[in-house]
C-alpha positions in Angstrom: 70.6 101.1 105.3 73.5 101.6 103.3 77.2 100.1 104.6 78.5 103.2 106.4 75.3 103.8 108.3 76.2 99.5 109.4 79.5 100.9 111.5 79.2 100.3 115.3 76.0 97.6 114.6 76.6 94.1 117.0 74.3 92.2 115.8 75.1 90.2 111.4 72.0 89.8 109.9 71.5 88.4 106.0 70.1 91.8 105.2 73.5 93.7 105.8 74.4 95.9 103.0 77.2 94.2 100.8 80.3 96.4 99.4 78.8 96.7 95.3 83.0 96.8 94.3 83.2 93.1 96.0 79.9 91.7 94.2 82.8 89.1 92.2 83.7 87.4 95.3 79.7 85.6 95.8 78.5 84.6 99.5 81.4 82.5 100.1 84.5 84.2 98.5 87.6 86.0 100.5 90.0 87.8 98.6 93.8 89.0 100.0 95.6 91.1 98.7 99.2 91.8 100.0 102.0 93.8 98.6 103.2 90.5 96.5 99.8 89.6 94.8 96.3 89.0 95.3 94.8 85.6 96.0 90.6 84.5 95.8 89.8 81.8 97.6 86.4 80.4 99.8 85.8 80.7 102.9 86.6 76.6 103.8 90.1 76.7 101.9 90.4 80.0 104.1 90.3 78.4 107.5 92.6 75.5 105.9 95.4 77.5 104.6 95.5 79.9 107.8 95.5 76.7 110.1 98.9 75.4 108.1 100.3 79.2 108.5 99.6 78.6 112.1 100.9 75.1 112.8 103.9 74.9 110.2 102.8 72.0 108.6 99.8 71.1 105.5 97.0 69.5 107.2 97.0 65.7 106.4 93.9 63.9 105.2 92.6 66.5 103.0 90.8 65.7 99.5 93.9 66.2 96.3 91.7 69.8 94.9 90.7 71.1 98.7 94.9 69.9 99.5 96.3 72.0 96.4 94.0 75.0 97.3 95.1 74.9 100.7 98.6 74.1 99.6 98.4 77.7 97.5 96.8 79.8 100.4 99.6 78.5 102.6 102.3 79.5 100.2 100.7 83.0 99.2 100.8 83.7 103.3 104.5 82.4 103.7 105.6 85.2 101.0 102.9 87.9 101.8 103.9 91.3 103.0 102.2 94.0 103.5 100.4 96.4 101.6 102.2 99.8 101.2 100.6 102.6 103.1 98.0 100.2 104.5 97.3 100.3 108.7 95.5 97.6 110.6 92.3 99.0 111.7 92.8 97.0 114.9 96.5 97.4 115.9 98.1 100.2 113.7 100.4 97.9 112.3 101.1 97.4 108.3 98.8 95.6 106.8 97.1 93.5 104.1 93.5 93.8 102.6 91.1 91.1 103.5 87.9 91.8 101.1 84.8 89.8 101.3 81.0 90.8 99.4 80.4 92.1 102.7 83.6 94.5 103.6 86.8 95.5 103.1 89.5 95.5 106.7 93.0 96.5 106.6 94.4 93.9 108.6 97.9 92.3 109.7 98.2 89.1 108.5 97.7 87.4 112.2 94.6 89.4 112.5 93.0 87.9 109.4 94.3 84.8 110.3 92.3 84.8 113.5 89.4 86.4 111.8 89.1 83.7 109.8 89.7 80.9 112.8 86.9 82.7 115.1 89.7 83.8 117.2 89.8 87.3 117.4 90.2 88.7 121.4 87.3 91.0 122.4 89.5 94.2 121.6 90.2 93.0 118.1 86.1 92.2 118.0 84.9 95.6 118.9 87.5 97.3 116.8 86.0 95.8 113.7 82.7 96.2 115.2 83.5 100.0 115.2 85.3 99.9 111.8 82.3 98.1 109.4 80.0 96.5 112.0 79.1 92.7 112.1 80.2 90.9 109.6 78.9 87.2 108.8 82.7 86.1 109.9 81.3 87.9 113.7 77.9 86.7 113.6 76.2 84.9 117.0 77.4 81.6 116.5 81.4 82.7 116.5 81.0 85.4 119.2 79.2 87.1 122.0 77.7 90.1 120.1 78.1 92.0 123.4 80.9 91.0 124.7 82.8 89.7 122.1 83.5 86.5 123.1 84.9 83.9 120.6 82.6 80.9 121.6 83.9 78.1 118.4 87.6 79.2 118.3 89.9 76.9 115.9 93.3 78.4 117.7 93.6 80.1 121.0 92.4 83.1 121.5 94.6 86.2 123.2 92.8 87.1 126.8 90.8 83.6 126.5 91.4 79.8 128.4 93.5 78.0 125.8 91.9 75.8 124.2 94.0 72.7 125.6 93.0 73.9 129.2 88.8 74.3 128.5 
């Protein structure tokens, strides 16, 4: 099954066809690229950076290399802008490019942002869904294959309880 004929599939398995022009980035690697640079980073000082985008403020408590790496991402995000001529696959909107070995989305940067937080809505789910299929980032213990459902969300998510209310 090559990538393509993966569009529209619900259900991530470790069998998915990976993108052969993303082999670089290894199981665990996320690379962005905006229209002031690109940046390769892992999948944990992913989540870290996005959560200081999102709150304002560095995380405290975090080892010196993890801190520094998170301290980049954060910095990268605060001067990103978007790619020219790219469009969010979800909203329309201009966009960067969020590559892993698995795919490549045109996404705004709030979208990858959630992405990476497990906090996509069920609209934003499906539309990727549609787009490359499931991705490890949308596999069954983030979301609902069916319904789309973030179940381990590290922000809120749009249409869902907020977190401070569950």
């Amino acid at each position: 099954m090559n990538a393509e004929e993966w569009k529209g599939r619900r259900h991530w398995s470790p069998d998915r066809p990976n993108n052969p022009e993303n082999a670089h980035l290894g199981a665990i690697g996320i690379e962005l690229e905006t229209g002031s640079g690109k940046i390769e980073i892992d999948q944990t000082t992913a989540v870290g950076g996005f959560l200081e985008l999102h709150h304002g403020e560095p995380l405290k408590g975090a080892p010196g290399d993890f801190k520094a790496r998170m301290d980049e991402l954060g910095r990268f995000l605060t001067k990103a802008t978007p790619v020219p001529d790219a469009v969010s696959i979800i909203s329309g909107e201009p966009a960067i490019i969020y590559r892993t070995q698995e795919v490549t989305l045109l996404l705004t940067i709030d979208e990858a942002k959630r992405l990476v937080l497990n906090a996509l809505s069920r609209e934003e789910f499906e539309a990727i869904i549609q787009n490359a299929g499931a991705i490890w980032e949308l596999h069954d213990d983030f979301y609902d294959p069916e319904s789309g459902e973030a179940f381990q969300p590290r922000i809120n998510v749009p249409g869902q309880t907020p977190l401070e209310e569950l």
